[in-house]
Structure formats: structure tokens, C-alpha cells
C-alpha positions as CSV (number, residue, x, y, z in Angstrom):
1,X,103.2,-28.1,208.8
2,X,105.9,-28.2,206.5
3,X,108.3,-31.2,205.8
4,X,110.8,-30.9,208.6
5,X,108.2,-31.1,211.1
6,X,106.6,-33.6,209.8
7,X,110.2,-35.9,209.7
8,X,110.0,-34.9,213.3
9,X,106.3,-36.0,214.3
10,X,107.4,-39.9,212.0
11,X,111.0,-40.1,214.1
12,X,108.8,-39.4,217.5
13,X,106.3,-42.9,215.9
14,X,103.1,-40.3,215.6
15,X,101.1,-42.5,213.0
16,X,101.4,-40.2,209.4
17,X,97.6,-40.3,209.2
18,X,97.4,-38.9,212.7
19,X,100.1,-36.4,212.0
20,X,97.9,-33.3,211.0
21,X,95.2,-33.3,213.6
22,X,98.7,-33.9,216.4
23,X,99.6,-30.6,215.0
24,X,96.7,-29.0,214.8
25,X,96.3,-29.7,219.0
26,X,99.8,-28.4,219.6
27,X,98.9,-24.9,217.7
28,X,96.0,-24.8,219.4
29,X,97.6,-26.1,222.9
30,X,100.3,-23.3,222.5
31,X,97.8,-20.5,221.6
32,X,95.2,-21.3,224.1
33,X,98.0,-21.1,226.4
34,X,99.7,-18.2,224.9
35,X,103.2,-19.9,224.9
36,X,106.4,-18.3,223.8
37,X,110.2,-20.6,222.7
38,X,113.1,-20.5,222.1
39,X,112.9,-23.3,219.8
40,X,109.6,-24.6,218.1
41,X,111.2,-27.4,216.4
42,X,111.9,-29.0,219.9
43,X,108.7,-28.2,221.5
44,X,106.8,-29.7,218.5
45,X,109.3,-32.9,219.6
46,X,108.2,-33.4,222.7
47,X,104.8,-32.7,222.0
48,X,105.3,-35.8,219.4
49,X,106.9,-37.9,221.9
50,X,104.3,-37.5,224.7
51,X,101.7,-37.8,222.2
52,X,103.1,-41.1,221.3
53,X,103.8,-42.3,225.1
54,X,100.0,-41.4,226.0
55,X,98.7,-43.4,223.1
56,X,100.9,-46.6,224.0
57,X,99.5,-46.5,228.0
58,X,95.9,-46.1,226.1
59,X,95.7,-49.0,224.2
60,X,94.6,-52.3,225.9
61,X,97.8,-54.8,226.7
62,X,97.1,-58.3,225.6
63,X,97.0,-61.0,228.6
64,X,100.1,-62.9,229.2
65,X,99.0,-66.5,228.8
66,X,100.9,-69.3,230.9
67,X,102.0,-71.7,228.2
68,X,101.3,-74.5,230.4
69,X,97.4,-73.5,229.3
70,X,98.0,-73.0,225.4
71,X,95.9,-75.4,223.4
């Protein structure tokens, strides 16, 4: 991790304390599945960004209330 991907993984929204162990999955991710690029920098992006999208569906919405029942 050095300080340009870790500008990336902020820009994307990954959460800085969350940051190392993101990383750490898409080394692993990209062993595991013995993956070659062209261009780390902007497969570490998306990995950032879909972390981030995943993590927004996961957490629990709030209810809408109808304002006609606030008290």
C-alpha cells in the first residue's frame, strides 16, 4: 500500500480505517485467482468502488416515515 493507492481507495469512499484490510482482500483476491493487468492502479479502483457499493446495499435503510404520523 503506498500513498497513491491509498488516495485511490479515499476518492472510491473506502472508510481510511477499513483501507488496509480492503487491500489486503484484493492481494489475496488477485493471487488466489492468479490474475494478471495491464494496470493495477485501476483494478485496485474498481475493487475500491465495488467494495464501497456492496457495503451501501448492506447496511440497513432507515424507514420512510409519512409525516402525517410524526409526533
Amino acid at each position: 500500500m503506498d500513498a497513491h493507492r491509498q488516495k485511490i481507495a479515499e476518492i472510491a469512499a473506502v472508510p481510511t480505517p477499513e483501507i488496509g484490510n480492503v487491500f489486503a482482500g484484493f492481494i489475496s483476491h488477485a493471487r488466489d485467482k492468479g490474475r494478471l493487468s495491464n494496470d493495477w492502479d485501476a483494478a485496485w479502483d474498481s475493487w475500491c468502488r465495488t467494495n464501497t457499493e456492496h457495503r451501501k446495499k448492506s447496511q440497513p435503510q432507515r424507514p420512510a416515515v409519512n409525516p402525517r404520523y410524526r409526533v
